[in-house]
C-alpha positions in Angstrom: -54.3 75.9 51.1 -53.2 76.6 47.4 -56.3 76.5 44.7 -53.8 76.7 41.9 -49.7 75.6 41.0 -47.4 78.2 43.3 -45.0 78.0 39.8 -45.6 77.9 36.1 -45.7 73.8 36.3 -48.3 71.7 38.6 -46.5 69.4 40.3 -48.8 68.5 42.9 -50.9 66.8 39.5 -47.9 65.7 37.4 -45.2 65.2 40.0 -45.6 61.6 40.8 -42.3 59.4 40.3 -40.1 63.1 39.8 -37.4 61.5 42.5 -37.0 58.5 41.1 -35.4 60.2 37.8 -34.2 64.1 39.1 -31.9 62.7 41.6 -28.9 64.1 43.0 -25.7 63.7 40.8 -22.4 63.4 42.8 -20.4 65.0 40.5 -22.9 67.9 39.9 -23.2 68.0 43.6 -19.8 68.8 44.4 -19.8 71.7 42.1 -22.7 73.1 44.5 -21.2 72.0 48.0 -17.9 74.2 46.8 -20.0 77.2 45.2 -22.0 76.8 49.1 -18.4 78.0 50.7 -17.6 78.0 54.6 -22.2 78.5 55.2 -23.3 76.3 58.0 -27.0 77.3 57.2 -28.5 77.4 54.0 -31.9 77.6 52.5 -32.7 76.0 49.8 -35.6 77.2 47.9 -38.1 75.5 45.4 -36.4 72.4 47.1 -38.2 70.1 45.6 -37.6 66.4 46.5 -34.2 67.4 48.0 -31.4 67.3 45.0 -28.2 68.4 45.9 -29.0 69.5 49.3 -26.0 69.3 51.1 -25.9 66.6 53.9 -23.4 68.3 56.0 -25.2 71.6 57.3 -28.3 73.3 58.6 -30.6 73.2 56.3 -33.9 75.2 55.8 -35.9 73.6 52.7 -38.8 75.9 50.9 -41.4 74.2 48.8 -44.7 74.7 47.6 -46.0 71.3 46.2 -46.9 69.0 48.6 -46.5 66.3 46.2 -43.2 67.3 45.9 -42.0 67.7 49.8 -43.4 64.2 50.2 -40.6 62.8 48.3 -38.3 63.9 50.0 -36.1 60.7 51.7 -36.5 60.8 55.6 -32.6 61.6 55.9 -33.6 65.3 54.6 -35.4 67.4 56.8 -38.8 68.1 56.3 -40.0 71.4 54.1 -41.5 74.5 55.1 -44.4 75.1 52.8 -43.7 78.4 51.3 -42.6 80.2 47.7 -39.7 81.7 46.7 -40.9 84.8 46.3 -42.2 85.1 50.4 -39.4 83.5 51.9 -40.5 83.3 55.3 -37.0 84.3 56.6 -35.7 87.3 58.2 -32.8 89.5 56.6 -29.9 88.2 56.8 -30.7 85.1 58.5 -28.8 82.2 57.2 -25.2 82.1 55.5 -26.2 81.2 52.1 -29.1 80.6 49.5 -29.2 78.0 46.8 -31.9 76.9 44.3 -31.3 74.3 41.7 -32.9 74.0 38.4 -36.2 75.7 39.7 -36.1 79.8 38.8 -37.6 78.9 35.9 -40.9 77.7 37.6 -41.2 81.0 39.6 -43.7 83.2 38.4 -42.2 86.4 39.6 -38.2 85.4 39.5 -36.9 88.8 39.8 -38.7 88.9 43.2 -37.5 85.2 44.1 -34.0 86.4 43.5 -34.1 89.5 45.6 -35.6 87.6 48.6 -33.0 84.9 48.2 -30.3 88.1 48.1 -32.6 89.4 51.2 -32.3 86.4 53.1 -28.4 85.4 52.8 -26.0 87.5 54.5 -23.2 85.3 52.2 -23.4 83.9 49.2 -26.4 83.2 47.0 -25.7 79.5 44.5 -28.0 79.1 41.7 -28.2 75.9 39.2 -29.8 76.3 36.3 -30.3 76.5 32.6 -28.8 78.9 30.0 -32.1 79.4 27.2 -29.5 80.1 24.6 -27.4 76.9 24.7 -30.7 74.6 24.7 -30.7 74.8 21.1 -27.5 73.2 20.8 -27.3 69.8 20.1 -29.4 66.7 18.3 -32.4 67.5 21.2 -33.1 70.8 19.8 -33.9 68.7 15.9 -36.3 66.3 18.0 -38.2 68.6 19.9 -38.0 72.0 18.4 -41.9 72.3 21.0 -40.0 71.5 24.1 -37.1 74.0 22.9 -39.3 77.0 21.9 -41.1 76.2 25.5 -38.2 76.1 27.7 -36.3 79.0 26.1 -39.5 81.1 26.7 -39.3 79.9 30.8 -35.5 80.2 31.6 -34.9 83.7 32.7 -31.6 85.2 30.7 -28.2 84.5 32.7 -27.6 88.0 32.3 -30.9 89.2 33.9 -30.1 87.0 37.0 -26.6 88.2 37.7 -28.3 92.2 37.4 -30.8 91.0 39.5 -28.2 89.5 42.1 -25.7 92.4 42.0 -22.8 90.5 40.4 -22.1 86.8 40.2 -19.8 84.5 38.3 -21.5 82.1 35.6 -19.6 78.8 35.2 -20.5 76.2 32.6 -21.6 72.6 33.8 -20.2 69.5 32.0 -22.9 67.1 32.4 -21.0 63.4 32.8 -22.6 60.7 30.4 -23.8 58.6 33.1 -25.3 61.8 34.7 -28.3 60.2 37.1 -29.6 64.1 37.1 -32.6 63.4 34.4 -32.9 66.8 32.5 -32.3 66.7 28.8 -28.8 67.2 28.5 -28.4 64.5 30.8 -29.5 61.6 28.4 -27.4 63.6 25.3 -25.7 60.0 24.9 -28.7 57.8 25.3 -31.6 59.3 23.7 -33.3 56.0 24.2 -34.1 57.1 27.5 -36.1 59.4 25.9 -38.4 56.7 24.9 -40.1 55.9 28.5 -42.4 58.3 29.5 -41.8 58.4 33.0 -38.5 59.8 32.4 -40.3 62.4 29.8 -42.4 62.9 32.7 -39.7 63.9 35.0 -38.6 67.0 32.8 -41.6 69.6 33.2 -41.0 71.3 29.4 -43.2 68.2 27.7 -46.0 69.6 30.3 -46.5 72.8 28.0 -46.0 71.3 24.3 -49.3 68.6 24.2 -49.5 65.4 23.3 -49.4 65.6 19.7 -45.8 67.3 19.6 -44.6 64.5 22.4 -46.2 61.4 20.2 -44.5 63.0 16.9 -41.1 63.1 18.7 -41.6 59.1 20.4 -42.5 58.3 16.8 -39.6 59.9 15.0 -36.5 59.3 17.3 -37.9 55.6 17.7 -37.7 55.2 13.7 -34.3 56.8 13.6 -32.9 54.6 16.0 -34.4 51.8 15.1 -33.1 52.4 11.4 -29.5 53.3 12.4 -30.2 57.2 11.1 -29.5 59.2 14.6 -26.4 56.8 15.1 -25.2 57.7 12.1 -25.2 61.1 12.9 -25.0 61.4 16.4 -23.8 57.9 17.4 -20.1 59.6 18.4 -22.1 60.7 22.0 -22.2 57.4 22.7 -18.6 57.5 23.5 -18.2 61.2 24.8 -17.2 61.0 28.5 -18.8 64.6 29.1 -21.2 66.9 27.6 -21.1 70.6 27.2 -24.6 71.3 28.5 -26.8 74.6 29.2 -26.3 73.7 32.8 -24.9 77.2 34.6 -24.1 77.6 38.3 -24.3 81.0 39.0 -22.8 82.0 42.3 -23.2 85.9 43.5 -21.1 87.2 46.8 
């Protein structure tokens, strides 16, 4: 039994209600299931509650928080209760590795990386966040806390392709419905912002205190309310697509 988080967040405290806004977005997913190739097995580590784990092979699911491997839905296999970097795989075991939206948790990456090179005898898909473009866009004015924060967590793109021995980086046009809830996500409706669960759901506001989250409640809700973010951000509302920080980085 852990005594402490496995990553840099502690979900098994704060994790409650995570699936009910970080769920799997179909259009996101597809991106994934095509980086995933011709693999029958795949393991999918810091799994989480089971987004965009495909439903149409073998998979192996690693995750540290219980709190987090109980939400999984019963059509996803169960978890194994491990960390991603101690994969409790053999060499060249399954077909391919994936991880989405989770390096940043891991408190040793560069050895998370290698084992998910170690373990894949294909092709290694990774979903995540590009620290340079989170400053982009109206979210960055809001919370310049949660920015600062989540820059300092997401490993550099370029570190994780050295680390992977090559990969291709595509940028992730996040849809305006999106039903994933990270922050780009909401880039349209920033009143989504205003429920906390939903703040919950995203682990930067974990790291920045209450003082910084109550200042940015108080100051979006005023600008809405008096017409001022519409009037300078209101075209989102309207844009079918957003060019996010989202990456998927798949190495060979």
């Amino acid at each position: 039994m852990r005594t402490k988080p496995a990553g840099d967040f502690d979900y098994e405290t704060h994790g409650s209600g995570y699936a009910r806004h970080r769920r799997t977005d179909p259009r996101i997913a597809e991106l994934v299931q095509a980086a995933l190739g011709e693999a029958r097995t795949v393991v999918n580590v810091g799994a989480g509650a089971g987004s965009y784990e495909p439903l149409d092979r073998h998979v192996i699911a690693i995750e540290p928080a219980a709190a987090m491997r109980a939400q999984r839905p019963p059509h996803l296999a169960p978890a194994i209760n491990g960390v991603a970097e101690d994969l409790p795989l053999d060499e060249d075991s399954v077909d391919a590795a994936m991880a989405t939206i989770t390096v940043h948790h891991w408190p040793d990456a560069e050895r998370g990386l290698r084992e998910m090179r170690r373990v894949s005898r294909g092709r290694v898909v990774i979903l995540c966040m590009d620290g340079d473009a989170l400053a982009e866009g109206w979210f960055a004015e809001y919370a310049p806390e949660v920015i600062s924060v989540e820059r300092g967590r997401y490993q550099p793109i370029e570190h994780i392709v050295e680390v992977l021995g090559g990969a291709t980086v595509t940028p992730v046009s996040v849809p305006f419905d999106c039903v994933d809830g990270f922050t780009d996500a909401f880039y349209g409706r920033p009143e989504r912002f205003l429920d906390p669960e939903v703040r919950r759901a995203q682990s930067g506001w974990g790291f920045v205190g209450a003082e910084a989250e109550a200042r940015f409640v108080a100051t979006l809700s005023a600008d809405l309310e008096s017409g001022e973010w519409d009037r300078r951000f209101g075209h989102l509302r309207t844009q079918p697509a957003y060019d996010s920080a989202l990456r998927l980085v798949v190495a060979e």
